[in-house]
N, C-alpha and C positions, 0 to 999 in steps of 0.2 A: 584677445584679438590675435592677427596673424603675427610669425613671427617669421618673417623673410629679409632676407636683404634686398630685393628688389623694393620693396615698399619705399622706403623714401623718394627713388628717382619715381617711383610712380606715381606719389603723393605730388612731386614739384614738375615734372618732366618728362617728356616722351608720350605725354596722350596717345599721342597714332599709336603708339606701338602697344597699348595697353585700352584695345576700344572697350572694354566694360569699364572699366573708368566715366567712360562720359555719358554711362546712365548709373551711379556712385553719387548717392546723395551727399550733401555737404557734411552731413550730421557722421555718415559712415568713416568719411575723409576723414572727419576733426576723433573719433572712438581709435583711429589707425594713428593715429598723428600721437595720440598719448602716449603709444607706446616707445617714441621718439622723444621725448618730452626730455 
């Protein structure tokens, strides 16, 4: 998956500021989230 630093706050935070996010299936979130794990 990707490997940024923005990823977390964009996983939990700042929607508006990240609008592909709110067409970001659940399934994509939780494959991004592992790499937080």
């Amino acid at each position: 998956a990707f490997r940024d630093p923005e990823i977390p706050a964009m996983l939990g935070f700042a929607h508006e500021n990240y609008p592909h996010l709110t067409v970001m299936g659940a399934a994509a979130r939780t494959e991004l989230a592992k790499d937080f794990a």
